[in-house]
C-alpha positions in Angstrom: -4.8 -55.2 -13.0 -7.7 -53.7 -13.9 -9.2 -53.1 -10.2 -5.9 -51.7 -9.4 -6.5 -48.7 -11.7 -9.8 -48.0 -10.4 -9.1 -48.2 -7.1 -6.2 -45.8 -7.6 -8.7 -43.3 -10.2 -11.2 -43.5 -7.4 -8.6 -42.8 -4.8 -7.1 -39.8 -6.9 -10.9 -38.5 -7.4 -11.4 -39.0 -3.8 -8.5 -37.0 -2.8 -9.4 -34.0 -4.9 -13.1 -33.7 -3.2 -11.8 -34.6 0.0 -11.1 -30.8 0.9 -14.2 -30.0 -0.4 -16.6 -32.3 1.3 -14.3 -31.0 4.7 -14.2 -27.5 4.3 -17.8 -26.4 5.1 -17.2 -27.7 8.5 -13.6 -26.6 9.4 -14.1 -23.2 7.3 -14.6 -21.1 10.6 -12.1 -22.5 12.7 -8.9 -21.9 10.2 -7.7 -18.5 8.2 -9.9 -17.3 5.6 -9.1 -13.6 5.8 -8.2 -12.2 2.2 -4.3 -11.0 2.8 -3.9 -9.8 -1.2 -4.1 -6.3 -2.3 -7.2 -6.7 -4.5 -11.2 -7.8 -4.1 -11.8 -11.9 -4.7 -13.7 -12.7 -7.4 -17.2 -13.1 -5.9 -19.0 -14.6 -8.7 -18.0 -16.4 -11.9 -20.8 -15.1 -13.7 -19.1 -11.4 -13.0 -18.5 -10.2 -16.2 -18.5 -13.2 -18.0 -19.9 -11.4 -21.2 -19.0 -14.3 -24.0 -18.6 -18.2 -23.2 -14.9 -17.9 -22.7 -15.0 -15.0 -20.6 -17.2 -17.2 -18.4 -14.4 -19.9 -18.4 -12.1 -17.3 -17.3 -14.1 -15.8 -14.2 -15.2 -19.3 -13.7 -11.4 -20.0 -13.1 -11.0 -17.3 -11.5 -13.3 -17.7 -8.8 -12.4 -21.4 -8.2 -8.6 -20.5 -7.7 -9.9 -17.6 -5.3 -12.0 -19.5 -3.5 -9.7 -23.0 -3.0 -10.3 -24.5 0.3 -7.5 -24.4 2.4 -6.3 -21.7 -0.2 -4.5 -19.7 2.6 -2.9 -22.3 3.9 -1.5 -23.7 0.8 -0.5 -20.2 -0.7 1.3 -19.7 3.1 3.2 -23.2 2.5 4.6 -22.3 -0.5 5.8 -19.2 0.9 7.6 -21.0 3.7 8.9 -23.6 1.5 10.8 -21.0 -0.8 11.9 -18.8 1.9 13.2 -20.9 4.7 14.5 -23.9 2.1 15.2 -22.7 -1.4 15.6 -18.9 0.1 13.3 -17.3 -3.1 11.0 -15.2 -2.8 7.3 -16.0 -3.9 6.5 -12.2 -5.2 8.5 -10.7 -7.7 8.3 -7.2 -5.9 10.2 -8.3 -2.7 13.8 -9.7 -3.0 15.3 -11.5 0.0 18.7 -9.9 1.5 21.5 -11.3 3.5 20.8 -11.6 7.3 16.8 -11.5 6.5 16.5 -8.4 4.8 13.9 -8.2 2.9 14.1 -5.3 0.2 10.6 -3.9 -1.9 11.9 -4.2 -5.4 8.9 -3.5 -7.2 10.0 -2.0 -11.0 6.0 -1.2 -11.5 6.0 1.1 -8.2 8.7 3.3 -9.2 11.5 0.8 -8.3 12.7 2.4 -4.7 15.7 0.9 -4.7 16.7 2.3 -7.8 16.1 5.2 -6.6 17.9 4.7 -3.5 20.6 3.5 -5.4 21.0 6.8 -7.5 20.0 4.9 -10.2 17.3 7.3 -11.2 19.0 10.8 -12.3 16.6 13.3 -13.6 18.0 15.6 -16.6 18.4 19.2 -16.6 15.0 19.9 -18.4 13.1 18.0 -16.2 14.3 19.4 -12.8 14.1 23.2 -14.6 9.9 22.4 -15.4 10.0 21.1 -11.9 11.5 24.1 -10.3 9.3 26.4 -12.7 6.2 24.5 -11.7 6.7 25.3 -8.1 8.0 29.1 -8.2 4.9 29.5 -10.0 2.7 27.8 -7.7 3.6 29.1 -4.9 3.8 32.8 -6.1 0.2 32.5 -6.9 -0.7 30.9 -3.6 1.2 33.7 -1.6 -1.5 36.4 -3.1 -4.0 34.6 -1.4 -1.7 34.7 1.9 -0.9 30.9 1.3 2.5 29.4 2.4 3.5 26.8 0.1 6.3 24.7 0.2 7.2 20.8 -0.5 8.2 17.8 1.4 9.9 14.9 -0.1 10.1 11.4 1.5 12.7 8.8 1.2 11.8 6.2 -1.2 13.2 2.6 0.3 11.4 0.3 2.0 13.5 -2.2 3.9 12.1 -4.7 6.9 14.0 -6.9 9.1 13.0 -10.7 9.8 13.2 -9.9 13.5 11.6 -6.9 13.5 8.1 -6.1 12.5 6.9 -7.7 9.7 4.9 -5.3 7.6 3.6 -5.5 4.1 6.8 -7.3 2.5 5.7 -9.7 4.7 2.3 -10.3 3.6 3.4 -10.1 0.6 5.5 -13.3 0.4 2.6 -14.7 2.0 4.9 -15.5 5.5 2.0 -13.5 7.4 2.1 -15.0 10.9 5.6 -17.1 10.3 8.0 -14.3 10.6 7.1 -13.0 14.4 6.2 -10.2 15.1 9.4 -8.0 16.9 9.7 -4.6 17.9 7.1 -1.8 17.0 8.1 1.7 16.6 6.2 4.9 18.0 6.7 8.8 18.9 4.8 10.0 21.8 5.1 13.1 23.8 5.5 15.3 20.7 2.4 17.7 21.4 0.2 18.6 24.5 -2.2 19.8 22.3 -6.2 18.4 22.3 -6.4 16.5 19.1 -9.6 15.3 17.8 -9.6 12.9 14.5 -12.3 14.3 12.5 -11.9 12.5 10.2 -9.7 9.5 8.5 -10.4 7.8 4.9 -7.0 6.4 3.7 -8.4 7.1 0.2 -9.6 10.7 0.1 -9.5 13.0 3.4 -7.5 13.2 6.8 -9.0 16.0 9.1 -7.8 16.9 12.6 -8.6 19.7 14.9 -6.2 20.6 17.9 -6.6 22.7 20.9 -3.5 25.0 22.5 -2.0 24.0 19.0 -0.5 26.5 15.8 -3.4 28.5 15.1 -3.0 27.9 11.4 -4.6 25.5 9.4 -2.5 23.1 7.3 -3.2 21.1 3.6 -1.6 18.7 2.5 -1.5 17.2 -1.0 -0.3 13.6 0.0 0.6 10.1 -1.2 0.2 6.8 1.1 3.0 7.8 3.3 0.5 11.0 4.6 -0.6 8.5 6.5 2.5 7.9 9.0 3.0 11.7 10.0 -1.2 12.2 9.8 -1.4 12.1 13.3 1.6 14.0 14.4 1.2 16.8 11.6 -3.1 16.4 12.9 -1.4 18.1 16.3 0.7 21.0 16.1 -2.2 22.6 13.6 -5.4 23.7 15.0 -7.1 22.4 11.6 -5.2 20.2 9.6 -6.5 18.1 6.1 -4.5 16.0 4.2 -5.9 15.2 0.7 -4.7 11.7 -1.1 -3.5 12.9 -4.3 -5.9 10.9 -6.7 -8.9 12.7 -5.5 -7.1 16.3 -5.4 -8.0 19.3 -7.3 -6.9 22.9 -7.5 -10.3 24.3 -6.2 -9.7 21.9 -2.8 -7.3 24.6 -2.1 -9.8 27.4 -2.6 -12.4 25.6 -0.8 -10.2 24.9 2.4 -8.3 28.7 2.6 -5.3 27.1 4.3 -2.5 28.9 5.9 0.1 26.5 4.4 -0.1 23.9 1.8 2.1 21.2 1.3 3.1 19.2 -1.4 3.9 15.7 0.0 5.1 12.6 -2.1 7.7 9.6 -1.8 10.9 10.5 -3.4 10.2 8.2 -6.8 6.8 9.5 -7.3 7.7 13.4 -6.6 9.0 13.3 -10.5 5.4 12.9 -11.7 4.1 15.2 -8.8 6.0 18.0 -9.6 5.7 17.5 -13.9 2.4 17.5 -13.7 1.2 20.2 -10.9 0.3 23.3 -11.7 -1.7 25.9 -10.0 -3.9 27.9 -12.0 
């Protein structure tokens, strides 16, 4: 009795190191690419300032660093979705036909928005509407156009169609094939060259046989999409990612136009809390 529980502790044992002793030598042939939205830890003596903290980040990098992590995280995913049809991230919810809706309450909830579910009072839309008469009043004495753009705030994908970022993040990345990809063409014959292109602070084009005037824009992540079409019809063009931007950009670029551009839950807080001085 007694040598069947050690043979079955030492077969437990030598099931957990299994993927350890294996991994060094497989590593490079499987995926290893971090898919999350956020750095792995890279050391568990990273801020490990007391002797529990180090526990923590000492946990934290194990679970980050998991052989076969990828793969184990992607069979999860696929067992929830294609069995017990769940999702794995509490952001995305799973539709009917393989919808997949982003549901996120901690982004500004987009479907609530889309829903109507998101009515701003009276008060709110007046401070709004007095933030940008003023604004753009004071822009127009230094010859600056100003007016704003708001963009819809759902954000659906089909299972047949391209994936995307709901996707990824239900950790299906290269389960749900890719289907058709989108694209506008043809829209300018103009010369464009991409300055340059940091999602996090600065988009700059230049155009030949394009609008002489030069165009800002004050943008969110969805800049990004219309960068390259806006980047065309201007003969300068930057677009400024709002956590970076400052009034004194504005002075410092002399644009002919400026823009306010945000997705339709954010604009709220864009519009509260701009003011031009």
């Amino acid at each position: 009795m007694k040598r069947k529980i050690t043979i079955t502790i030492l077969l437990f044992f030598g099931l957990i190191c299994l993927p350890y002793v294996i991994w060094p030598f497989i590593k490079g042939h499987v995926d290893t690419e971090n898919h999350e939205n956020r750095t792995l830890s890279e050391s568990p003596l990273q801020g490990a300032e007391t002797l529990g903290k180090l526990t923590e980040t000492t946990e934290n990098f194990v679970n980050d660093h998991l052989p076969f992590r990828n793969q184990l995280i992607k069979l999860n995913g696929v067992v929830n979705y294609s069995i017990f049809k769940t999702s794995t991230s509490e952001d995305v919810s799973i539709g009917k036909d393989g919808w997949l809706f982003f549901t996120a309450k901690g982004d500004g909830d987009p479907l609530g928005y889309y829903r109507g579910e998101y009515l701003l009072p009276e008060e709110q839309l007046q401070q709004m509407a007095d933030n940008l008469v003023t604004a753009r009043a004071l822009l127009q004495q230094f010859g600056i156009e100003m007016t704003a753009y708001n963009d819809p705030s759902v954000t659906i994908t089909e299972e047949e169609d391209e994936p995307g970022d709901l996707v990824t993040m239900l950790n299906m990345y290269g389960v749900i094939p890719p289907g058709k990809t989108y694209g506008i063409d043809g829209y300018s014959s103009a010369k464009v060259t991409k300055e340059e292109w940091d999602f996090g602070t600065y988009f700059r084009y230049s155009a030949e046989n394009a609008d002489p005037r030069k165009i800002m824009f004050l943008r969110d992540s969805f800049g990004s999409a219309m960068s390259d079409i806006v980047g065309s019809e201007f003969a300068s063009t930057v677009m400024v990612h709002r956590e970076i931007f400052t009034n004194e950009m504005i002075r410092e670029e002399k644009p002919d136009i400026f823009v306010l551009e945000a997705v339709e839950r954010k604009t709220p807080d864009l519009l509260m809390n701009f003011v031009y001085e």
